[in-house]
C-alpha positions as CSV (number, residue, x, y, z in Angstrom):
1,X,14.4,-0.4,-16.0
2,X,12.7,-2.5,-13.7
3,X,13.7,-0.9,-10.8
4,X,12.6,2.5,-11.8
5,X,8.8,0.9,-12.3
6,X,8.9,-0.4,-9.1
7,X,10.1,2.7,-7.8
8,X,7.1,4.8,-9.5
9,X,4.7,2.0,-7.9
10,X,6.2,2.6,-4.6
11,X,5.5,6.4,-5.1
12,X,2.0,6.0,-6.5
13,X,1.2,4.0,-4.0
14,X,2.1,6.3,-0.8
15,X,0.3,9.0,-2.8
16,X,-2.6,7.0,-2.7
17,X,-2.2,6.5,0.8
18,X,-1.7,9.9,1.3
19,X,-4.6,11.0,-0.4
20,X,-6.9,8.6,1.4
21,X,-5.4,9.6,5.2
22,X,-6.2,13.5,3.8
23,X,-9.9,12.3,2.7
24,X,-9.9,10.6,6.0
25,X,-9.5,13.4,8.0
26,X,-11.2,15.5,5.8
27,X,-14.8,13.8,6.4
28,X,-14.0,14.1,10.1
């Protein structure tokens, strides 16, 4: 169980990253 929450953190998080490299190179 707690491996499957860490693993949905792990995914939310590189969305996130994602997300803010796209807006990133969006406003340039």
């Amino acid at each position: 169980m707690s491996t499957l929450f860490y693993k949905l953190i792990q995914i939310i998080n590189s969305l996130l990253i994602v997300k803010h490299s796209v807006l990133v190179l969006w406003v340039k």
